[in-house]
N, C-alpha and C positions, 0 to 999 in steps of 0.2 A: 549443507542445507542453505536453504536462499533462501532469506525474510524481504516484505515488501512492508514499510512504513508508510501511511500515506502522510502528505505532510504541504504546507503554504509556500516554503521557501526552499530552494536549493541549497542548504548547509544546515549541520545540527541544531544550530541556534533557532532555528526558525520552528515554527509550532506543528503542533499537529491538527489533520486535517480529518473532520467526521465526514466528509465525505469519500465515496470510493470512486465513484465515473469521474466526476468531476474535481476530483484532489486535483488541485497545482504541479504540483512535482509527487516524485515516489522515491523514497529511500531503499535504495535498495544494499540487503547486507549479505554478505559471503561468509559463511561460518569459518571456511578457509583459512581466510586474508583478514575477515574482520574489519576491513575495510568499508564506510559506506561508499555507495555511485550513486548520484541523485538523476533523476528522467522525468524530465518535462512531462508533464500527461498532454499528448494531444486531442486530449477526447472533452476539453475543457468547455468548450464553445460549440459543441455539437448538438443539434437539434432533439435528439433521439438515440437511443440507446447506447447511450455513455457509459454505463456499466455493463452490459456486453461486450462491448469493443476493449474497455478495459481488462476487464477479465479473461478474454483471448490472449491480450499483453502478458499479463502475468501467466500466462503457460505459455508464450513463444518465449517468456524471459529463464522457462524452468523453476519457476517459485512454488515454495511447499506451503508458508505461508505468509499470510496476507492481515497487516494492523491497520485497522479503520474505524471508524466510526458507526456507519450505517450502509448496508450492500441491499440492493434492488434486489425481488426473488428472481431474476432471470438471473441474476448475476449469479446471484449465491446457487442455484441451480447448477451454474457451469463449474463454478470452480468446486462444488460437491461433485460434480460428474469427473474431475483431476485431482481428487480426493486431496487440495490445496485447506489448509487446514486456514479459518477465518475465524481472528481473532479481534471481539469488540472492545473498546476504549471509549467512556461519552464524555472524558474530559479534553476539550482542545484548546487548552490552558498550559499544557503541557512542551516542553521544545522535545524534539527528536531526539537527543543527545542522553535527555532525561529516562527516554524510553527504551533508549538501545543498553544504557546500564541497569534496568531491568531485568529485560534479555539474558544479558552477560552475568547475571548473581544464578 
């Protein structure tokens, strides 16, 4: 299964992000490998529908599910339409590293 974190910075240290179109980067985890891959979001600076375009991402990347903050109804539309399971956090106080050991309990 493929978990998508969103997150401010490209390494665990860095925090978590309540946004979903426009998160900084995405943590992305491999149940596999257990490994994170962090991915710039280039939907950051986009005029308009930043959470759509995100949300196509995270089903061309294969993710089941997606740690955020707060997802747009078009967004959350798509990713119920890829039965991508969305999961809210309203603390972004938190680093990545904190939330992947979470996960792992």
């Amino acid at each position: 299964m493929k978990t998508v974190i969103t997150c401010k910075g490209n390494n665990q240290k860095a925090h978590f992000d309540l946004r979903f179109g426009r998160a900084g980067w995405f943590c992305l985890i491999d149940d596999e490998s257990g490994d994170p891959t962090f991915i710039e979001n280039d939907q950051v600076e986009v005029t308009g529908g930043a959470g759509v375009k995100t949300a196509e991402k995270m089903v061309e990347l294969g993710v089941q599910k997606v740690i955020s903050g707060h997802f747009g109804p078009k967004a959350k539309d798509l990713l119920d339409k890829f039965n991508i399971q969305m999961v809210m956090i309203d603390d972004d106080d938190q680093s990545i590293s904190k939330i992947i050991a979470r996960l792992n309990k």
